[in-house]
N, C-alpha and C positions, 0 to 999 in steps of 0.2 A: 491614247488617241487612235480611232479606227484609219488604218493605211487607205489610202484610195488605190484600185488596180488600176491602174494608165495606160497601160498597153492594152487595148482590146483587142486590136490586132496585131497578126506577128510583123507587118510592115511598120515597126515603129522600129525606132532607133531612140535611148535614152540616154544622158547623162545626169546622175544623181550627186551632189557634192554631200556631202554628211560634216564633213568638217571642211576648213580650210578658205571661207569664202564667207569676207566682213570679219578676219581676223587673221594673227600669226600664230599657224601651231596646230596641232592633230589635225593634219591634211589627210584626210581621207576621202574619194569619191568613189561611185560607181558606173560604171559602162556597161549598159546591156541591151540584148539587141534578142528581143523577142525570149526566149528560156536559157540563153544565155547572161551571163555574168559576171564579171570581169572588176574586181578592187582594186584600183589606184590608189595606192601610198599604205600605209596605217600608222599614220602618226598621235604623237602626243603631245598636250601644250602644259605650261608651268603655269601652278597660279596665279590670280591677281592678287592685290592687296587684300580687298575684302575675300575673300575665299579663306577665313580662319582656319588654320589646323588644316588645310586642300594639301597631298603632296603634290597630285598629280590630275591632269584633265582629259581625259581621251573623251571620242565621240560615243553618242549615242548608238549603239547597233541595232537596233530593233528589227528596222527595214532590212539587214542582214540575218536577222534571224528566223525574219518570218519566209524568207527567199532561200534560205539556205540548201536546197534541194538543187538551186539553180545556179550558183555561186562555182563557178571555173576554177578561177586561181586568183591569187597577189601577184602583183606586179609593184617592184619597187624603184621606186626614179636615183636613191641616193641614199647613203647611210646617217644624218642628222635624223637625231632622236624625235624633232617635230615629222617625221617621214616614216621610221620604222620602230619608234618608241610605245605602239600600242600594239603590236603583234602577239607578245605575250599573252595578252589579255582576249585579244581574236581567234588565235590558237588552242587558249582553252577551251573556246565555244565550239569551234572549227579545224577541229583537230588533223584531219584527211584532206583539207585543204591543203592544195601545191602552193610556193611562196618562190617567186623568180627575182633576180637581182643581182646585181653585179659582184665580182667577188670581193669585194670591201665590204659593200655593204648587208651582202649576207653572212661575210665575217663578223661585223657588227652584231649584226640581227643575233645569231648563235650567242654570241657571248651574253651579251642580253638575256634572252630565254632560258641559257644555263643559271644564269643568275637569279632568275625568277622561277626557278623550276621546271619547266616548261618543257617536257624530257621528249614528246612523240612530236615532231614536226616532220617536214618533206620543204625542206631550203633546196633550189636548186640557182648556181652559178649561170648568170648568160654572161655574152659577150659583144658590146657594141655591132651591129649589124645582124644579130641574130632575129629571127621571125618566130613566131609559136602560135598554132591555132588553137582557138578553147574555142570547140562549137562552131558557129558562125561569124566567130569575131578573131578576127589575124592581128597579133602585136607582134609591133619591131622596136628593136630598143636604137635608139640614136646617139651617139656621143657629143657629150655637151660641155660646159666648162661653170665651175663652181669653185664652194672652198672645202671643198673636200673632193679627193680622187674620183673616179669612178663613176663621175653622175653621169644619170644618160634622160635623154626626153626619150615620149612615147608616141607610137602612132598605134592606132583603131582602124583596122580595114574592115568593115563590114557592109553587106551588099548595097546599103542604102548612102556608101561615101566614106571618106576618110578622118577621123577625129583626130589633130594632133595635140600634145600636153609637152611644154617646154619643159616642164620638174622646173626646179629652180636653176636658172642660170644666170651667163653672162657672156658675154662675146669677148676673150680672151686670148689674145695674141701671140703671148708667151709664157704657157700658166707653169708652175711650179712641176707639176710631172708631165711639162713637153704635150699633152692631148687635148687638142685643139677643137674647136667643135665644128663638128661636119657640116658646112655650108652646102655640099654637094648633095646630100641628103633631102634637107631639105627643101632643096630648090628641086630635085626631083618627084617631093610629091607634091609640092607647089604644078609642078607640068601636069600631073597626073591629075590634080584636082582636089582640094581640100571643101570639106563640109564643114568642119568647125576648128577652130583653132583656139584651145586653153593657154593663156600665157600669162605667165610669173608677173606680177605687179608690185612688186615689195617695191621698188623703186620709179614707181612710175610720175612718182611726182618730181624725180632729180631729172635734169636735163643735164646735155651729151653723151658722155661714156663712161662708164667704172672702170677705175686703173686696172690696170694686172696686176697680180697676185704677185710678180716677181719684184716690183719694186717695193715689196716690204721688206726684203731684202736686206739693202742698202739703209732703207729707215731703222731697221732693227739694228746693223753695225754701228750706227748713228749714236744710236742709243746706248750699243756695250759700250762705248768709246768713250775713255777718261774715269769708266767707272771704279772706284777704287772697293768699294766693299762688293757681297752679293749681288746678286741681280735675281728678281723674281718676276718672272712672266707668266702672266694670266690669259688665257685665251679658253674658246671652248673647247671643251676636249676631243669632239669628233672633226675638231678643223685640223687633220693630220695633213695641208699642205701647210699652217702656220709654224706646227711643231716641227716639221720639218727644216723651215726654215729657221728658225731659234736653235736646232741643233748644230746647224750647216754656220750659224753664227758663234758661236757655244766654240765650236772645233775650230775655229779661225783667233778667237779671241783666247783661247788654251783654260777653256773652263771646264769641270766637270759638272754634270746635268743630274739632278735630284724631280724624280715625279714625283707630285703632295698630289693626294685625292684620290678616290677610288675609280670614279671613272675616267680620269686623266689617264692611271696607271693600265688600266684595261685597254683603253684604245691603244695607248704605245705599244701594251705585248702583244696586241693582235695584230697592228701595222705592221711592226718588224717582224713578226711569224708569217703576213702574208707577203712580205717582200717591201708593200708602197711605205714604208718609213726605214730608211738607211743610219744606220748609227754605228760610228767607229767603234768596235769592240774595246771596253775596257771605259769608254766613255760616260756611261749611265752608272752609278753612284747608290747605293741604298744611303735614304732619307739620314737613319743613323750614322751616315759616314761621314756627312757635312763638315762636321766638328774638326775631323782632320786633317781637313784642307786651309790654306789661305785663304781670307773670304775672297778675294781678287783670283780665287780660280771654283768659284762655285756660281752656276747658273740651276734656280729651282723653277720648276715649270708646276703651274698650279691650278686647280680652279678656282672659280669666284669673280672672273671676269665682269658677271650679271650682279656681283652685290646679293648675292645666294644667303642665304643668313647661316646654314650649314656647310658650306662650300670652304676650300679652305683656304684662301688669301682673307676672308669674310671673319672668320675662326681667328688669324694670323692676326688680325685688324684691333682684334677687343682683346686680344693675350690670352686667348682662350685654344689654341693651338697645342696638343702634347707634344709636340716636338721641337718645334719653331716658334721662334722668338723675333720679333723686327727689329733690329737693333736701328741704332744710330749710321747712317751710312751705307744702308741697304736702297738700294734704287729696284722701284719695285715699276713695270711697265705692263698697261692697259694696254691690250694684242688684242681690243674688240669694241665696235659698238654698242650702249646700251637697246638692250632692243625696248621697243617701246614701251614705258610702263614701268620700266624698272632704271631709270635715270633717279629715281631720290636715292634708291639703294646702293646704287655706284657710289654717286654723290658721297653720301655719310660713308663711306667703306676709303674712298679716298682724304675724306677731311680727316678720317681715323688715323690712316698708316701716318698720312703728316702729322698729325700731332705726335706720332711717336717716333720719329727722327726719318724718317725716310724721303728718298728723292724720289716723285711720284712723276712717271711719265703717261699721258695717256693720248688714244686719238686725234682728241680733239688739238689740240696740242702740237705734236708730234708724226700726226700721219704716216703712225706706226699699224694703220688696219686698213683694209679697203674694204668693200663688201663684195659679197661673193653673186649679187643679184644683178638683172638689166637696167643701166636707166635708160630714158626716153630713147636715144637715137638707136641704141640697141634693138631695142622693142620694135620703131620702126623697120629696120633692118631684116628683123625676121618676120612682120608684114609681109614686107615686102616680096620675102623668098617664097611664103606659104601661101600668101596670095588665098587667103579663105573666105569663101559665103558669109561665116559667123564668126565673131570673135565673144570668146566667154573669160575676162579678164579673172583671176584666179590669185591664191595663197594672198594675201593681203589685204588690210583693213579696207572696209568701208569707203573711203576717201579717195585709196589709192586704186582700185576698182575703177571708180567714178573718171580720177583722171586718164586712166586709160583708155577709156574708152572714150573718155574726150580726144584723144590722141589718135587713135583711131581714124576717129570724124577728121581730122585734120589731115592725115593721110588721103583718106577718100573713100571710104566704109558708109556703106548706110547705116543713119542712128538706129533704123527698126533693126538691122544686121546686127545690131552690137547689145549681147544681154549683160546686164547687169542686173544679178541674182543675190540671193541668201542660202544658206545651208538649209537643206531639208525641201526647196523648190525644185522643179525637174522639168531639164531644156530636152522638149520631145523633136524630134526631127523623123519627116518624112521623105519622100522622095521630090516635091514641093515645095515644103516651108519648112519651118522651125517656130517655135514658141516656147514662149515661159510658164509653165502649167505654177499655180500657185499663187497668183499676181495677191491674190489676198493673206496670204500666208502659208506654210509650208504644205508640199502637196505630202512628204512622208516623213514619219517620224526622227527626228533628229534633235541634236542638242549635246549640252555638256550630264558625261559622267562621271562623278569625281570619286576619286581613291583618296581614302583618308587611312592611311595605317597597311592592314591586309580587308578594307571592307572595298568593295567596287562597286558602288552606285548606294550605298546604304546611306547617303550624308546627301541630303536635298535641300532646296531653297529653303523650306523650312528651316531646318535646323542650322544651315546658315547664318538664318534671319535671325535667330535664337543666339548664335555664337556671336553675331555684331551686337546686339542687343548687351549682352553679358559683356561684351568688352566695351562698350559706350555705357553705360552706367552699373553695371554688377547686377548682385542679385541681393531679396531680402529674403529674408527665410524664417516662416513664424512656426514653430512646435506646441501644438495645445493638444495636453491626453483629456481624452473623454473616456465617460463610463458608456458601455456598449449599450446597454440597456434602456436607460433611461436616459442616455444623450447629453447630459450634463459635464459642467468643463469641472476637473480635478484637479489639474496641475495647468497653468501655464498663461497666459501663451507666453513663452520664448523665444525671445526674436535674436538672428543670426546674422551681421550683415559680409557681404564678401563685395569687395569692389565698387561700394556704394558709398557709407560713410563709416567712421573709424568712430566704431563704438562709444569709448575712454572719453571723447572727448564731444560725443553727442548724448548728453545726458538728458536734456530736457526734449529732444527728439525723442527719444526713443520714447520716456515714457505718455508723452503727449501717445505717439502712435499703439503705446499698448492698450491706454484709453479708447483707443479708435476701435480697436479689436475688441477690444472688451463688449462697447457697444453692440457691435455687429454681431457678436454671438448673444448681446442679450434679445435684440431684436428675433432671431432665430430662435431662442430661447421661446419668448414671448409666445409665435407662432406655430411651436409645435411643432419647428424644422427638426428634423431626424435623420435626413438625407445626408451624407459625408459633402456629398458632388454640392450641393446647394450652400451650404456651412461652408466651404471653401470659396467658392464661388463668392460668396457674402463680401466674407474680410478680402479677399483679393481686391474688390474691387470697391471699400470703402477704403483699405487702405491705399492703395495706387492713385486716387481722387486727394488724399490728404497730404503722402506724399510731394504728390506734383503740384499742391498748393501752396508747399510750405521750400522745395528744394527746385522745384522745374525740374526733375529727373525722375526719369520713368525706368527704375529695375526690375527684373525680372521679381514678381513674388513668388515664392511657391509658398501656402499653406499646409502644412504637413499635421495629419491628424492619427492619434495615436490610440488605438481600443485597450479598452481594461476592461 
């Protein structure tokens, strides 16, 4: 798709989302202000169900690649993998590109890259209140409050006004590492004067306030309490104020703590190497130690919170785990919301562990999780302080976009003030007005690129369409050798079926359909077909007509034709 250039002149101001907007996950945008250019976030999202064989989702970069002369720096709001989980992959392209962030989350970011190879980067640490010019555009990082340490919102000073981006937050009182988010701040460029204002919508549909992160606390002691065998807690792994908290409960209740999972264990050795995760020496346990404890003094921390199908509470569930076993008497606790989409996979991962003797605590239940996002009266609140010309509701689906901006209006915002967009449209701002360039569809290339294995972008709707196809009815597979020459059938046709119908016991099927095939090469026969492409073509499509006659299912055919 040819890019449209939108800036004709250098007095524009743009914001570009690429990801993150009509969905949760590879939040990435862009800020640019005339040959300047400025990356918010680089995130990554996990499949859907249909996405066969997907590991992984990040955005489309295209519009970063064809700019890339003009691209500044990253800017990072927080260390969750939907935020810095596609660096890797942008690094490779953008190698001499600078990446700014706080120190968690560019300790995150590092570990990551190491992992993925990713050997020439330029990470550099900021610190709440710091400013940094790229060009003509001034970023300040703000401190904010979340479920993980170190988040910080973003401000955009550029000649034509101020863009603020909440990153994902929450207005939190008393969050798990004491840093509170700077009202003062904000309300200072509230005075100063705001142009557009990005804010977090994951929660814009709950009304009043999301608890604090410390009263899970108390729900978690809740939960050790009375427990007589293990205890296994599943949470995300970059949520190092939960784990934190599971430790600080762990040391109260006199258990030793076991990490299951590879990225559980990574973010634990990178928190406590950076300082923000505290653990009593001699506390943490290797996995194989388990055994030599009472179970009434082992706490294992896990993943699989999400019903991951390779995650390892997920593994634990089907007795597919090398290590771990559920026994009888194991109380295993859900430390997280299903995020959307993936409540059937929760679901079955908990109907599992119970049927194999376990005492299953989760959320819903037990309001052993809070979320780490604003609801309504929050959102007002920081309205209120920022007080913006525009509001461009952000990170969350479709709906919840919509209700914010209804919220908004109720505040007292103009509906024209209030965009509500899709990835890949671009909210132009001049020193006048604002507008949505793209009202009909995207103004720049964007979308999902999905990693299947080590391929990155090689696996497209097509082949998709192909993978659902193959797993909703299979495939049949016919083998007929022909003479090169003279085109005649020698051996065959031999039919294969996979995922369609069980051979053994479809006997008067198959040879009905071989009949079919027979025909259709005599027709071709008849007409002096010679062509391979045409001969295939034929039986494909006489037999997929007799098929769907005879079963209503449509498998994949491939005719496979053999020269002698």
């Amino acid at each position: 798709m040819e890019v449209v250039f939108f800036l004709r002149k250098q007095n524009k101001l743009a914001i570009i989302p690429l990801g993150g907007l009509g969905e949760i996950g590879k939040n990435m945008t862009v800020i640019r202000y005339g040959s300047d250019l400025v990356v918010l976030d680089c995130g990554l999202a996990f499949p859907d169900d249909d996405m066969l064989g997907i590991d992984l989702v990040i955005p489309d970069m295209t519009y970063l690649v064809e700019n890339q002369d003009k691209i500044r720096s990253v800017v990072i709001t927080h260390g969750h993998e939907d935020h810095i989980g596609a660096l890797s992959y942008f690094l490779r392209q953008f190698p001499e590109v600078p990446v700014y962030g706080t120190r968690l989350a560019m300790g995150l970011a590092e570990g990551r890259l190491k992992e993925n190879r990713v050997e020439k980067t330029s990470l550099h640490v900021i610190e709440p209140g710091d400013e940094l010019v790229f060009g003509k555009i001034r970023v300040g990082f703000i401190q904010t409050s979340h479920s993980i340490p170190d988040a910080v919102a973003l401000y955009f000073k550029t000649p034509l006004g101020t863009i603020v981006h909440t990153g994902d937050f929450k207005i939190d009182y008393s969050p798990v590492d004491g840093k509170t988010l700077d009202f003062n701040k904000f309300s200072q460029l509230g005075d100063e004067g705001v142009l557009a204002l990005m804010a977090d919508s994951t929660n814009a549909e709950s009304p009043g306030f999301t608890k604090s992160e410390s009263t899970v606390t108390e729900a978690l002691a809740k939960a050790f309490d009375g427990a007589q065998g293990r205890i296994l807690l599943a949470t995300f792994a970059s949520n190092v104020s939960r784990i934190q908290q599971a430790v600080d409960v762990a040391c109260r209740y006199g258990r030793k703590i076991a990490i299951v999972g590879r990225s559980m264990v990574n973010v634990v050795n990178i928190s406590m190497e950076l300082g923000y995760l505290k653990v009593p020496e001699g506390k943490i346990i290797d996995i194989d130690e388990i055994n030599r404890y009472p179970a009434n003094q082992i706490l294992i921390l896990t993943t699989g919170s999400q019903g991951e199908p390779m995650a390892g509470l997920s593994r634990m569930s089907r007795r597919e785990h090398r290590k771990i076993q559920i026994q009888v008497g194991d109380r295993v606790i859900f430390s997280a919301s299903p995020i959307p989409g993936n409540e059937k996979s929760v679901s079955k991962t908990i109907d599992a562990l119970l049927r194999l003797g376990a005492d299953v605590i989760h959320e819903r239940s037990a309001g052993i999780h809070v979320s780490g996002h604003a609801r309504q009266e929050e959102l007002r609140l920081i309205l209120s302080l920022v007080r913006p010309k525009y509001l461009i509701p952000v990170h969350g689906e479709y709906r919840m976009l919509m209700c914010h901006g209804k919220l908004a209006e109720e505040w007292g915002m103009a509906k024209e003030n209030i965009f509500i967009g899709e990835n890949g449209q671009t909210f132009e701002f001049s020193r006048e007005e604002g507008e949505v360039k793209g009202a009909l569809g995207p103004v720049v290339t964007s979308g999902k690129v999905f990693i299947d294995g080590l391929g990155v972008g090689d696996v497209g709707n097509i082949v998709l369409r192909d993978r659902q196809m193959l797993s909703q009815d299979g495939v049949f597979i016919v083998v007929i050798v022909m003479e090169k020459s003279t085109g005649k059938v020698i051996a065959g046709p031999d039919m294969v079926s996979r995922g369609f119908i069980y051979v053994r016991e479809s006997g008067k099927l198959m040879d009905e359909a071989k009949k079919v095939i027979q025909q259709a090469l005599d027709k071709c026969e008849a007409k002096e077909v010679t062509e391979w492409a045409v001969i295939k073509s034929s039986v494909r499509d006489a037999l997929s007509k007799f098929i769907y006659g005879k079963t209503h299912r449509r498998p994949i055919i491939l005719p496979i034709i053999q020269e002698v």
